[in-house]
C-alpha positions as CSV (number, residue, x, y, z in Angstrom):
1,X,41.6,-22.4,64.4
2,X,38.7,-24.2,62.2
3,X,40.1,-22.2,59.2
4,X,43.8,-22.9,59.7
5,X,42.6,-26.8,60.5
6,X,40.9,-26.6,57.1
7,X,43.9,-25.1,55.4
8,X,46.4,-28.0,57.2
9,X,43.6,-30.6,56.2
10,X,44.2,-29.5,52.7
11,X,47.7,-29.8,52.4
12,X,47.6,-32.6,53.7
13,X,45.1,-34.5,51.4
14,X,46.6,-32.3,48.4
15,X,47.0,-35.8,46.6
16,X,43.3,-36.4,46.9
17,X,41.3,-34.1,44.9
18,X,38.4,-34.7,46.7
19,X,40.2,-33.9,50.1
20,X,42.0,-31.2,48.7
21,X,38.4,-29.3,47.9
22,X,36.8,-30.2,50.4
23,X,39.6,-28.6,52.5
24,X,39.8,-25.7,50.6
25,X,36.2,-25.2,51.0
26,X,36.4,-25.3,54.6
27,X,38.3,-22.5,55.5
28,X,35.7,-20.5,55.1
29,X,33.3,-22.4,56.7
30,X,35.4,-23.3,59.4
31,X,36.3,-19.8,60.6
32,X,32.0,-19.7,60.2
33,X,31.8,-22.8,62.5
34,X,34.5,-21.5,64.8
35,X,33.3,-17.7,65.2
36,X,29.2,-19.4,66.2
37,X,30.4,-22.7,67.9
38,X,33.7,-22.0,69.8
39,X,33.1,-21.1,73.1
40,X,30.8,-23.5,73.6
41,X,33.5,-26.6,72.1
42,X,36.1,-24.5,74.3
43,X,34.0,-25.1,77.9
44,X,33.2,-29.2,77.2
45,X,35.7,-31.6,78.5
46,X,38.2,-32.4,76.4
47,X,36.9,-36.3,76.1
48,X,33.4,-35.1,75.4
49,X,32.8,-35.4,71.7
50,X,31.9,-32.9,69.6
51,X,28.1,-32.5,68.4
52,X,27.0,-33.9,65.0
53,X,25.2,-31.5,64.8
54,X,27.8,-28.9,64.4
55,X,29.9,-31.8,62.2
56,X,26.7,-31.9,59.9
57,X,26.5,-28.4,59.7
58,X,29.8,-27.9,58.4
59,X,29.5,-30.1,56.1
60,X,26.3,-28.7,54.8
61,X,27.2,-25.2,54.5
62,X,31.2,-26.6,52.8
63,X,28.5,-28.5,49.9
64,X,26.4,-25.8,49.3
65,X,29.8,-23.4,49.2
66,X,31.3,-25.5,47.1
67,X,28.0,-26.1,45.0
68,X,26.7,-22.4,44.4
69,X,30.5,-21.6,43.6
70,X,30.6,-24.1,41.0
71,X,27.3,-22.5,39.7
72,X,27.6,-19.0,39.7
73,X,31.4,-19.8,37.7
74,X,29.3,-21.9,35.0
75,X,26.4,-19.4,34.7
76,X,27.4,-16.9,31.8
77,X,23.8,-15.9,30.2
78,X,21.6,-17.9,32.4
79,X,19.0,-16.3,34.4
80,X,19.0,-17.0,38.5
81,X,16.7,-19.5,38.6
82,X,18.9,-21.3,35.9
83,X,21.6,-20.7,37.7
84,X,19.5,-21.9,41.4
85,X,18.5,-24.9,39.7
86,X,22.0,-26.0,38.8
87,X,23.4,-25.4,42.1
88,X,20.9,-27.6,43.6
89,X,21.7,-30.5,41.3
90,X,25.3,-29.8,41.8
91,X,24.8,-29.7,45.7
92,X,23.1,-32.9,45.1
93,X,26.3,-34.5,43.3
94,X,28.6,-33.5,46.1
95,X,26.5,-34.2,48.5
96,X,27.1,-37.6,47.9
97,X,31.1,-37.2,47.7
98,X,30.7,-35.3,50.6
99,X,28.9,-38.3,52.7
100,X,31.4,-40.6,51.2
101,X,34.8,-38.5,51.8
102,X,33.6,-35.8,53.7
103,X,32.3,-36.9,56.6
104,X,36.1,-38.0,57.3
105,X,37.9,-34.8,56.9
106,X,35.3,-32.7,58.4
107,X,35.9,-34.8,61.7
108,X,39.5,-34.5,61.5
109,X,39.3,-30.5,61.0
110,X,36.6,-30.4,63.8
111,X,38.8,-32.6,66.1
112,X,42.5,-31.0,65.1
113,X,41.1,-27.1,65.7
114,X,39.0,-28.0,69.2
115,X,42.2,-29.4,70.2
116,X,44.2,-27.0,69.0
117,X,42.1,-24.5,70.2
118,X,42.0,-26.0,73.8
119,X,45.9,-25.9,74.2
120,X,45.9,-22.4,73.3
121,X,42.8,-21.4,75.2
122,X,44.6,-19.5,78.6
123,X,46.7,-17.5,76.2
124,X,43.4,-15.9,74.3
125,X,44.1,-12.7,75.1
126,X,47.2,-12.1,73.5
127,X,45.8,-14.4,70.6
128,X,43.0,-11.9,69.3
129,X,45.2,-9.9,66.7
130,X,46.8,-13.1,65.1
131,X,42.7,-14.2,65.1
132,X,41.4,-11.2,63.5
133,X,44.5,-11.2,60.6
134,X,43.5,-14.8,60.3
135,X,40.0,-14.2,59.4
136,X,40.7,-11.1,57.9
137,X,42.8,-13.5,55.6
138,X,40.1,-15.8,55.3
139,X,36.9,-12.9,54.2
140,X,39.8,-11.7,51.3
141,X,40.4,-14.9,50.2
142,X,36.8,-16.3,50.2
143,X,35.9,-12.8,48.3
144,X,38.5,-13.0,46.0
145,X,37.4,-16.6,45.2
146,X,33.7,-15.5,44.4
147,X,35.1,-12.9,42.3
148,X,36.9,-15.2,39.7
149,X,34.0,-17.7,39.7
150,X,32.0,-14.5,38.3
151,X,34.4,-13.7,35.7
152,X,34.4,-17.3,34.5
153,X,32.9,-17.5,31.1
154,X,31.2,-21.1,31.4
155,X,27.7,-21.6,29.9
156,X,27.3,-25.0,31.6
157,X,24.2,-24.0,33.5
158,X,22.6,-22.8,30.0
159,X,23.5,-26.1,28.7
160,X,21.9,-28.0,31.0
161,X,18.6,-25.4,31.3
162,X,18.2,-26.4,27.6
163,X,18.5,-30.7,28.0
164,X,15.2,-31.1,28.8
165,X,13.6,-28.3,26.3
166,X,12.5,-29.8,22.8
């Protein structure tokens, strides 16, 4: 449910850039959140809210996705480290978009699956084999993603390696 919420949150902030990354970049981490976190957002009450903690996490781990793939796309003749430093400045970057806009759409996401997810809880076990294409989906997907960041021939992380050299 986190991944389809993700995917739903997307389309639906498609007109924001912003949103529609940050969406996009949670469908991943929101099958992630859903496979550690679910049963234990399944058996609160429904008007208990759900943990920062897990909100912050997905967040995190959506800003580092985002960051390191943005990275590894722009690396073309850098070394790791090059490559490590860059993704930290660019987590740093959209770290701040993501406090500003993310924080938002992570909620909604978070809130939309749990409840989602709630509704559909007594009918689980017929709902495994949808769940399993689902994430199946969602492991293609994010691979296939990874693999056309590597094939991009950027050199922006060489660039910026070489700003602060003489």
């Amino acid at each position: 449910m986190g991944a389809m919420a993700s995917a739903a949150t997307a389309l639906v902030t498609a007109p924001t850039l912003f949103g529609f990354v940050i969406g996009l970049a949670g469908i991943p981490i929101g099958a992630l959140i859903g496979l550690c976190y679910a049963l234990e957002l399944l058996a609160q009450p429904a008007e208990a809210p759900i943990p920062g903690s897990i909100l912050g996490l997905a967040m995190v781990l959506g800003t580092v996705f985002v960051a390191m793939l943005i990275a590894v796309s722009q690396s073309h003749g850098a070394s790791p480290f090059e490559v490590l430093e860059f993704g930290y400045l660019a987590t740093i970057g959209l770290g701040v978009v993501s406090l500003l806009v993310g924080v938002g759409i992570v909620s909604l996401a978070t809130h939309w699956s749990v409840a989602i997810g709630r509704r559909l809880a007594p009918r689980a076990p017929i709902l495994w084999i949808p769940s399993a294409a689902v994430l199946a989906a969602v492991a293609a997907g994010t691979v296939q993603v990874v693999l056309l960041a590597l094939r991009v021939d950027g050199d922006l992380v060489v660039q910026a390696s070489r700003l602060g050299q003489p």
